[in-house]
C-alpha positions as protocol buffer text, in pm:
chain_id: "A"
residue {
  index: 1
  type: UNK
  ca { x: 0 y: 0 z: 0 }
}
residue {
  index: 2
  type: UNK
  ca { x: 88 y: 347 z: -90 }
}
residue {
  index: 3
  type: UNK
  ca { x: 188 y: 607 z: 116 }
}
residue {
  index: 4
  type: UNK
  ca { x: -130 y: 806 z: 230 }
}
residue {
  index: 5
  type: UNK
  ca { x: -62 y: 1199 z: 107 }
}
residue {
  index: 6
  type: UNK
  ca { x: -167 y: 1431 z: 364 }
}
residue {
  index: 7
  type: UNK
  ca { x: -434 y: 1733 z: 274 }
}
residue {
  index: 8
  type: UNK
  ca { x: -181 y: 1980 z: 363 }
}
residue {
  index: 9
  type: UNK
  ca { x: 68 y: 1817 z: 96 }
}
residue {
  index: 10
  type: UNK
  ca { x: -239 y: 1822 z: -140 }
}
residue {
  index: 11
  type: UNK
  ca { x: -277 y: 2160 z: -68 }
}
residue {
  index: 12
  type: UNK
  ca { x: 55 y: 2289 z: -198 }
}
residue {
  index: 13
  type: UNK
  ca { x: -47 y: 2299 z: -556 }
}
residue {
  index: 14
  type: UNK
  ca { x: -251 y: 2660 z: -643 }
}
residue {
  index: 15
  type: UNK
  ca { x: -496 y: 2594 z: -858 }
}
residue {
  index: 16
  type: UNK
  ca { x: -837 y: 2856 z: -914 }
}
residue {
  index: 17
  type: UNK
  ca { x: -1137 y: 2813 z: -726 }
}
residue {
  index: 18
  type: UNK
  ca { x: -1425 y: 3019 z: -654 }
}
residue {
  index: 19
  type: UNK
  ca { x: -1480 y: 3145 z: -288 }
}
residue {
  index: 20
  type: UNK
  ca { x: -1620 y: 2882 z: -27 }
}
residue {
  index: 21
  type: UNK
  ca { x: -1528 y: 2548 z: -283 }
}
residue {
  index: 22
  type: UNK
  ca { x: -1449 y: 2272 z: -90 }
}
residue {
  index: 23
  type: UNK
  ca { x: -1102 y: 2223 z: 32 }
}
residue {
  index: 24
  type: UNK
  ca { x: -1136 y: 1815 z: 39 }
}
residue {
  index: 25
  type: UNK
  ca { x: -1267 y: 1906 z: -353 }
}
residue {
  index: 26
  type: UNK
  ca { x: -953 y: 2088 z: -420 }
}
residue {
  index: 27
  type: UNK
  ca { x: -757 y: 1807 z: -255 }
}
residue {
  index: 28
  type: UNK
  ca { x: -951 y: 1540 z: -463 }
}
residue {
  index: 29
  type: UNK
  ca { x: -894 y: 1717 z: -809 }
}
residue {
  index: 30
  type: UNK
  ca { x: -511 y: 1785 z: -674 }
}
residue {
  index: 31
  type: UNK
  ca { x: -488 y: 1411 z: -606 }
}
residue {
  index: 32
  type: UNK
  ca { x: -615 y: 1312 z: -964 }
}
residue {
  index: 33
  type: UNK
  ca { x: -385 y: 1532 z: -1100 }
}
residue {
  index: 34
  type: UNK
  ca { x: -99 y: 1371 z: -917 }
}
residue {
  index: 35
  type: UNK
  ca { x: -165 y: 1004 z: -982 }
}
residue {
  index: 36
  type: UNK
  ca { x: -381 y: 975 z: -1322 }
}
residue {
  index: 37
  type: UNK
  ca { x: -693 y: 783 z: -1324 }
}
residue {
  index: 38
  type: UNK
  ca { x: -783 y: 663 z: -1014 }
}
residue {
  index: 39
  type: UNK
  ca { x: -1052 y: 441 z: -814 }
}
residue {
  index: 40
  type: UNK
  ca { x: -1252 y: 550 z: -505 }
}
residue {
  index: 41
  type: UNK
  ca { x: -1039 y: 327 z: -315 }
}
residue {
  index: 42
  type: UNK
  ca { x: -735 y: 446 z: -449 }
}
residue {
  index: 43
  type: UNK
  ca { x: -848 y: 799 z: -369 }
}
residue {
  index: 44
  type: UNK
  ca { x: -940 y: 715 z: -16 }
}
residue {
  index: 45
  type: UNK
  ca { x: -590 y: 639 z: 48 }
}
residue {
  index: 46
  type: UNK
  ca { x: -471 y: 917 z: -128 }
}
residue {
  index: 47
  type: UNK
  ca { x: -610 y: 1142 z: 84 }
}
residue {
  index: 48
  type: UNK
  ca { x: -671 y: 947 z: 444 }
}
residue {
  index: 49
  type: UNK
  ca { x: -1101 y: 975 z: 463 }
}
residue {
  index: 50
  type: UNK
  ca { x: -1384 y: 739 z: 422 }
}
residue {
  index: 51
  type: UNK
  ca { x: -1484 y: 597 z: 42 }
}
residue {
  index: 52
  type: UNK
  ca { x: -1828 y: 696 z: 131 }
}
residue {
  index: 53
  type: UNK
  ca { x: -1694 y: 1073 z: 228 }
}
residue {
  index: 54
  type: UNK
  ca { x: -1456 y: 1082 z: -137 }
}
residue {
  index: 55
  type: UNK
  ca { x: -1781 y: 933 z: -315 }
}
residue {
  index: 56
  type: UNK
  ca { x: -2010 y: 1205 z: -248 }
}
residue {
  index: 57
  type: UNK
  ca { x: -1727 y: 1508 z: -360 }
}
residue {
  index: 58
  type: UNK
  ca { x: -1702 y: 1273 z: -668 }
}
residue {
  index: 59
  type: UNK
  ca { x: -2048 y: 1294 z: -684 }
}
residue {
  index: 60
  type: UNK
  ca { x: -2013 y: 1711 z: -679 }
}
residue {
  index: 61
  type: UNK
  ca { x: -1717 y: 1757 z: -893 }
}
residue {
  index: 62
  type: UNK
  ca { x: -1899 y: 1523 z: -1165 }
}
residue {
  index: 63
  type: UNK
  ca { x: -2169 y: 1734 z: -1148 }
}
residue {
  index: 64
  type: UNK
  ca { x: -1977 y: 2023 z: -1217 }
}
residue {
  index: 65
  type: UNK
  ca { x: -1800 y: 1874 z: -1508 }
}
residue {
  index: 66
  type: UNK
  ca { x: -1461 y: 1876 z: -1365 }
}
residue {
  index: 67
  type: UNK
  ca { x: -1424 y: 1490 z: -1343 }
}
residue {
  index: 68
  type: UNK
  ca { x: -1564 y: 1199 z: -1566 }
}
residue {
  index: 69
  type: UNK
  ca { x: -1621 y: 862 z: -1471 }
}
residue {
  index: 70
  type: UNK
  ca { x: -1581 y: 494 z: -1668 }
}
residue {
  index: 71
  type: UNK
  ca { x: -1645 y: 130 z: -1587 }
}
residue {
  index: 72
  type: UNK
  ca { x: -1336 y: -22 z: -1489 }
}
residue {
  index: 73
  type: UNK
  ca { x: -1344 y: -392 z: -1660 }
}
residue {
  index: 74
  type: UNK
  ca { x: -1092 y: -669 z: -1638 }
}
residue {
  index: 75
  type: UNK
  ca { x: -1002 y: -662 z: -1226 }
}
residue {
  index: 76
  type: UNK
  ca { x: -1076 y: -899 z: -989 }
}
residue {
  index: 77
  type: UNK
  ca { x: -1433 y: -941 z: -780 }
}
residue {
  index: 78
  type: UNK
  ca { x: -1675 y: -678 z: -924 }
}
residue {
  index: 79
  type: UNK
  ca { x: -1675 y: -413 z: -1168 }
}
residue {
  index: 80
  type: UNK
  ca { x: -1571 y: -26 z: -1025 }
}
residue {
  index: 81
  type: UNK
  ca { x: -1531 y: 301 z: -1173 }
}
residue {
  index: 82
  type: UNK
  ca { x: -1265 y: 490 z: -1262 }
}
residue {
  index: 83
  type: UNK
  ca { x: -1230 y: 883 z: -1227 }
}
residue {
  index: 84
  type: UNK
  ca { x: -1050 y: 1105 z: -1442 }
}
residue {
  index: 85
  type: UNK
  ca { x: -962 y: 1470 z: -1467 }
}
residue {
  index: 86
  type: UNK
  ca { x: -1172 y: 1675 z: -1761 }
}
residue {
  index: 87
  type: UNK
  ca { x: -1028 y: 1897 z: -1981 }
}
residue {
  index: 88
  type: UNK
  ca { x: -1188 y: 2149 z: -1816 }
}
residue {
  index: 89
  type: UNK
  ca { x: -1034 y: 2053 z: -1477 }
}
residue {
  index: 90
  type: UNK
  ca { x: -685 y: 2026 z: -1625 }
}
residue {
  index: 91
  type: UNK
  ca { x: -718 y: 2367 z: -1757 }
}
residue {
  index: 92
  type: UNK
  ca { x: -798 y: 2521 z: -1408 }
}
residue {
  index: 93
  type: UNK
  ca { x: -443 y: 2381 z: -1311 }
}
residue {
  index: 94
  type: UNK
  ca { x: -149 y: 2702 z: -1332 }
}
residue {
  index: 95
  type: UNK
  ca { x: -20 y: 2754 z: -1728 }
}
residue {
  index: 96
  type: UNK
  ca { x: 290 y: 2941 z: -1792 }
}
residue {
  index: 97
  type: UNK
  ca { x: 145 y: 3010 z: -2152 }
}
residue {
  index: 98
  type: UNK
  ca { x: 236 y: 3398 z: -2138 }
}
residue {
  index: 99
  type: UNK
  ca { x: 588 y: 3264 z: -2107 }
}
residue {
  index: 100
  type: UNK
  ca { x: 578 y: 3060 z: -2412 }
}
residue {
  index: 101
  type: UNK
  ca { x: 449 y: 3369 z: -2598 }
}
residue {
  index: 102
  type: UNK
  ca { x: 667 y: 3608 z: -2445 }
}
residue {
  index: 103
  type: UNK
  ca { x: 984 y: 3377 z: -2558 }
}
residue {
  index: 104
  type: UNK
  ca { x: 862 y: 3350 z: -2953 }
}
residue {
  index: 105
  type: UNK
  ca { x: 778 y: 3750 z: -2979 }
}
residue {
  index: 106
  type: UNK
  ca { x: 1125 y: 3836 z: -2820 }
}
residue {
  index: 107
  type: UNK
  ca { x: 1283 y: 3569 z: -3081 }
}
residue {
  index: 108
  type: UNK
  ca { x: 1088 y: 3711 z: -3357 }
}
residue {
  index: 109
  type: UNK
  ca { x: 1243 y: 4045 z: -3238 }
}
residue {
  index: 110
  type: UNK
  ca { x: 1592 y: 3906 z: -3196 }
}
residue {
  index: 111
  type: UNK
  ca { x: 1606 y: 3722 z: -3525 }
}
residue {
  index: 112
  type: UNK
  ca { x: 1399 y: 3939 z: -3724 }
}
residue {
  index: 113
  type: UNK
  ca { x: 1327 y: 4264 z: -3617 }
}
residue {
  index: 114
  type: UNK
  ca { x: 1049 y: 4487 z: -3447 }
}
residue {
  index: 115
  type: UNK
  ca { x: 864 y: 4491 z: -3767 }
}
residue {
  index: 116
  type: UNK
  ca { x: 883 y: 4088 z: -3744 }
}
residue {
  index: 117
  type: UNK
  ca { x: 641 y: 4195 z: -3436 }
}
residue {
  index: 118
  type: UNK
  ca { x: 443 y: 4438 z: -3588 }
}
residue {
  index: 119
  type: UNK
  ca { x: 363 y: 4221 z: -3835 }
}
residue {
  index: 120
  type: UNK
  ca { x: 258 y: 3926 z: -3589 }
}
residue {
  index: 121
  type: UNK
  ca { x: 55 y: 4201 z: -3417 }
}
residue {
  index: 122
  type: UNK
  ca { x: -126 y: 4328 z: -3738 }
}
residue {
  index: 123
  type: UNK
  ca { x: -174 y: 3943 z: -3899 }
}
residue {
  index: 124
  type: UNK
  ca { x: -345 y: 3862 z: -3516 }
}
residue {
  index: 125
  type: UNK
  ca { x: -566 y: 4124 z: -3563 }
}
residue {
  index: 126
  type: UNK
  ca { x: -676 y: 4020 z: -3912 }
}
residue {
  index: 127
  type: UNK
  ca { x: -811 y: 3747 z: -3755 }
}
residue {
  index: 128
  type: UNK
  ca { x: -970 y: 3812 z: -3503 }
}
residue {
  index: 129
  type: UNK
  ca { x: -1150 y: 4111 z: -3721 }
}
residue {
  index: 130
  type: UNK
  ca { x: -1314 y: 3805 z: -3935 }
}
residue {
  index: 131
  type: UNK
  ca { x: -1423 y: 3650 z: -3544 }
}
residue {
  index: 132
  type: UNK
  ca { x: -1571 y: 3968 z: -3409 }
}
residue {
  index: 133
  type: UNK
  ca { x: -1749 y: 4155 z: -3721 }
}
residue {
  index: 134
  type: UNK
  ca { x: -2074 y: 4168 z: -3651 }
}
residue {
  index: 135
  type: UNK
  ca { x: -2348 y: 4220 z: -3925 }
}
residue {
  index: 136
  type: UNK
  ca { x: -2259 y: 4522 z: -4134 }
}
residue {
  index: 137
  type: UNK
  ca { x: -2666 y: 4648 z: -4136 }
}
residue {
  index: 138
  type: UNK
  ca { x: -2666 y: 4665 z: -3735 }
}
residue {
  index: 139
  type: UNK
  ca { x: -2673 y: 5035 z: -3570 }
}
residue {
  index: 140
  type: UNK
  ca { x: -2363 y: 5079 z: -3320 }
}
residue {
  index: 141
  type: UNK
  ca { x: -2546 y: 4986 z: -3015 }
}
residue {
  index: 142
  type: UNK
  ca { x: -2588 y: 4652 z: -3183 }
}
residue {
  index: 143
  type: UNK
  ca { x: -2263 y: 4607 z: -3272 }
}
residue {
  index: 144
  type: UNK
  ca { x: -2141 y: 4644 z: -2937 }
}
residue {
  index: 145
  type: UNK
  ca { x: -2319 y: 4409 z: -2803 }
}
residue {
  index: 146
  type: UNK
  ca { x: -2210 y: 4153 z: -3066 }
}
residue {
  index: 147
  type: UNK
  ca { x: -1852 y: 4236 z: -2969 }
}
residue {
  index: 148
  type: UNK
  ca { x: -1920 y: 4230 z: -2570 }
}
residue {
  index: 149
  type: UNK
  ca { x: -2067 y: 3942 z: -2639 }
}
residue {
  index: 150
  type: UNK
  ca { x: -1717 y: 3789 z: -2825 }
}
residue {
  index: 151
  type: UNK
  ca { x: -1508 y: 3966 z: -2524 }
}
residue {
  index: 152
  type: UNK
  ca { x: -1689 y: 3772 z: -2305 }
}
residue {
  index: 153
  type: UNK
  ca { x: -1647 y: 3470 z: -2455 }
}
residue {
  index: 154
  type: UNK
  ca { x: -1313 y: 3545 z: -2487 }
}
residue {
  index: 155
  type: UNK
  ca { x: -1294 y: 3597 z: -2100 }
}
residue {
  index: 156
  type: UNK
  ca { x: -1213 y: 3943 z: -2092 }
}
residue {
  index: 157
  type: UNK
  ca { x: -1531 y: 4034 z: -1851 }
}
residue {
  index: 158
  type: UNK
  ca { x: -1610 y: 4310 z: -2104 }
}
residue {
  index: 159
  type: UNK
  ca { x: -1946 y: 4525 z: -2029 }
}
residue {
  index: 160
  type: UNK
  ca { x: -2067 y: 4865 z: -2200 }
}
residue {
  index: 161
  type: UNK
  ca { x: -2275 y: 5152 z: -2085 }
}
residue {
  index: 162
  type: UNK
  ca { x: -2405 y: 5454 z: -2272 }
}
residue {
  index: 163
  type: UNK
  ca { x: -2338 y: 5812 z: -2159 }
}
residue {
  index: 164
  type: UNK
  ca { x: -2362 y: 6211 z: -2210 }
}
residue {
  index: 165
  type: UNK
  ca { x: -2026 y: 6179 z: -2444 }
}
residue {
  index: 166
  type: UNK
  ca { x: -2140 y: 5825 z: -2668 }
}
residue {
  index: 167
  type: UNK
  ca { x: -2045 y: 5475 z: -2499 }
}
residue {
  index: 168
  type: UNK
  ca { x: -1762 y: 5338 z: -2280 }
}
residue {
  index: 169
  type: UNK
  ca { x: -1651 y: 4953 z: -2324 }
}
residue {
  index: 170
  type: UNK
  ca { x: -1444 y: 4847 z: -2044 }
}
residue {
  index: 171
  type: UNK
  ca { x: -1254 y: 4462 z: -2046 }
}
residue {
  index: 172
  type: UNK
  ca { x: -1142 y: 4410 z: -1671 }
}
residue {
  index: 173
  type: UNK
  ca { x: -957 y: 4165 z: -1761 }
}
residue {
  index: 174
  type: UNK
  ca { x: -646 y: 4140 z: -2033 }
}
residue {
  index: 175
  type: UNK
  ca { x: -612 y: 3839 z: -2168 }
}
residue {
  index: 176
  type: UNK
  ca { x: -240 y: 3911 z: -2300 }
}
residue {
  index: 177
  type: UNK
  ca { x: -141 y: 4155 z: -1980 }
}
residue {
  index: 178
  type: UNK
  ca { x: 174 y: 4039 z: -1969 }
}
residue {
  index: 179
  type: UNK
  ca { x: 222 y: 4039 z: -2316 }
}
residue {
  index: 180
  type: UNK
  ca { x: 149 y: 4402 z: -2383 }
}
residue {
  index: 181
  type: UNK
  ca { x: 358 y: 4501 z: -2102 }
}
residue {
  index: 182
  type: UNK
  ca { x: 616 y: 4426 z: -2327 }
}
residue {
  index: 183
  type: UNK
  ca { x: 503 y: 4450 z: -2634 }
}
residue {
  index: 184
  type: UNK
  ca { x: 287 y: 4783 z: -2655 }
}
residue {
  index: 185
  type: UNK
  ca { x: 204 y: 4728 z: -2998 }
}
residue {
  index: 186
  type: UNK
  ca { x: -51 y: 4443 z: -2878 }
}
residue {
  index: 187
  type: UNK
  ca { x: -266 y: 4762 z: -2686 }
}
residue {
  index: 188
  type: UNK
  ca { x: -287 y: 4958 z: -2985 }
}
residue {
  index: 189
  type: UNK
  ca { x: -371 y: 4664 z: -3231 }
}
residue {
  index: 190
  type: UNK
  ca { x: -621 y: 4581 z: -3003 }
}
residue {
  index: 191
  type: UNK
  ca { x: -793 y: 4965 z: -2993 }
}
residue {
  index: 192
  type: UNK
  ca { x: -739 y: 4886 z: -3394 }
}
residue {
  index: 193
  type: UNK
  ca { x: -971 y: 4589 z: -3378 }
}
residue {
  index: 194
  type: UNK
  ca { x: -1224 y: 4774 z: -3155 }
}
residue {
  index: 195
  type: UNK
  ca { x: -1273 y: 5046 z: -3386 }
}
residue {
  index: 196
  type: UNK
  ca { x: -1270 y: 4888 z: -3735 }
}
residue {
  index: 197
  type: UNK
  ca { x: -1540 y: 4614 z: -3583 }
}
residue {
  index: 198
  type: UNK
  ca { x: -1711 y: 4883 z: -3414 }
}
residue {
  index: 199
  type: UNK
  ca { x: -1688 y: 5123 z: -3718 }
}
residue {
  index: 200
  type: UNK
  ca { x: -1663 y: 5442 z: -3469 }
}
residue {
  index: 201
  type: UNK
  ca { x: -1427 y: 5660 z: -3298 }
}
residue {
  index: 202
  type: UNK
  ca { x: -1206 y: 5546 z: -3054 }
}
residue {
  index: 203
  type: UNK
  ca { x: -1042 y: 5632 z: -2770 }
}
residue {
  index: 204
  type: UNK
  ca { x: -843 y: 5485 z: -2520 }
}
residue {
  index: 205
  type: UNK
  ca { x: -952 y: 5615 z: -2154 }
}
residue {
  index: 206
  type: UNK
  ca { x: -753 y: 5356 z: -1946 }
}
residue {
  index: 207
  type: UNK
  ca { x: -536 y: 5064 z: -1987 }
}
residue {
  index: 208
  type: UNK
  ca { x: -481 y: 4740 z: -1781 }
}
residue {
  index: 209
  type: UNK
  ca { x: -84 y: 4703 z: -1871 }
}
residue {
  index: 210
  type: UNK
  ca { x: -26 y: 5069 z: -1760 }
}
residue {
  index: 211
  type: UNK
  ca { x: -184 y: 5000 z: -1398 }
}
residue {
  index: 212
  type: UNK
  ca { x: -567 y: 5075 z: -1452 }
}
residue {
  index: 213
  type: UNK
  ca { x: -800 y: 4888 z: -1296 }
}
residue {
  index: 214
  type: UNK
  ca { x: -936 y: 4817 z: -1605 }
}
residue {
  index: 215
  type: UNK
  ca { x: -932 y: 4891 z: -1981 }
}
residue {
  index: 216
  type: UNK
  ca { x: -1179 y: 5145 z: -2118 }
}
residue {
  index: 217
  type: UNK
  ca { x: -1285 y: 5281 z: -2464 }
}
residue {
  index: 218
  type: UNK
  ca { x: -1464 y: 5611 z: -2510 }
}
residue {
  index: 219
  type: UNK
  ca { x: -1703 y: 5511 z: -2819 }
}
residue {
  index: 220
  type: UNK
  ca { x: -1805 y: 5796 z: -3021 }
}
């Protein structure tokens, strides 16, 4: 028999949870994570309680779509299950994928230049110009919509409100933050994008990689 891994060991590992999850839940997905595919047995090992106690988080976290079960065929006595990570759970684990970008821009800058950059920059925003245009016969409160509706999607908590001097769009969060610290170029490609989908005036009120809380467009 395995060595049984404390909760405090289990707890080690950040990963993102909303406010009041369970900590035996985060301790459960941290133990999947750890070992692969696992059984309730081998889970109630893992981390030292009751099968009955891991079955009904299993129970929870299946629920929520952050673990999938399968019959487990071809082991002595009778047929159990198996529990495995999602994708979805697996993504909620730290990635270091602003690192990985970071490294290929400043190689494209080494190798090749700024305008090697620039060019990634404008070629980035080509694209996502053909994901966010909304219908061309839609009035400008319609088309913002259509493209809060994108940043959302795109998890950057975007939101608009209409006021005395047109509309502000805010994003309060920045998906590349890290990125445009560096790189400038990806804030002003990005005002680019917001103003030829939006097919208005633009103007940048506040910005998320020079300390705001969040990053706003005055929409005129």
């Amino acid at each position: 028999m395995g060595a049984t891994i404390l909760p405090e060991a289990l707890g080690t590992d950040p990963v993102r949870w909303e406010a009041g999850a369970s900590l035996t839940r985060q301790q459960l997905l941290t133990a999947l994570r750890r070992s692969g595919p696992n059984t309730l047995a081998g889970l109630s090992q893992l981390l030292g309680i009751s099968r009955e106690g891991v079955r009904k988080h299993l129970v929870i976290l299946e629920r929520e779509g952050l673990v999938s079960v399968s019959l487990r065929r071809g082991a002595p006595g009778r047929p159990g299950h198996t529990y495995t990570l999602t994708e979805r759970a697996n993504e909620s684990f730290p990635k270091r994928y602003a690192d990985l970008a970071l490294e290929v821009l400043d190689y494209l800058q080494e190798r090749y230049g700024a305008v090697a950059v620039d060019e990634f920059f404008a070629a980035r925003t080509e694209r996502w110009l053909e994901l966010y245009r909304p219908p061309a016969s839609s009035d400008l409160r319609a088309r913002l919509q259509a493209l809060t509706t994108a940043l959302k999607q795109a998890e950057a908590l975007a939101e608009w409100e209409e006021t005395g001097d047109g509309f502000v769009l805010r994003c309060h969060n920045c998906r590349i933050s890290r990125v445009s610290r560096r790189y400038p170029q990806a804030c002003t490609r990005e005002q680019e994008l917001i103003q030829r989908v939006l097919r208005a005036g633009i103007r940048r009120l506040a910005c998320m990689a020079e300390g705001d809380a969040a990053c706003r467009y005055l929409v005129t």
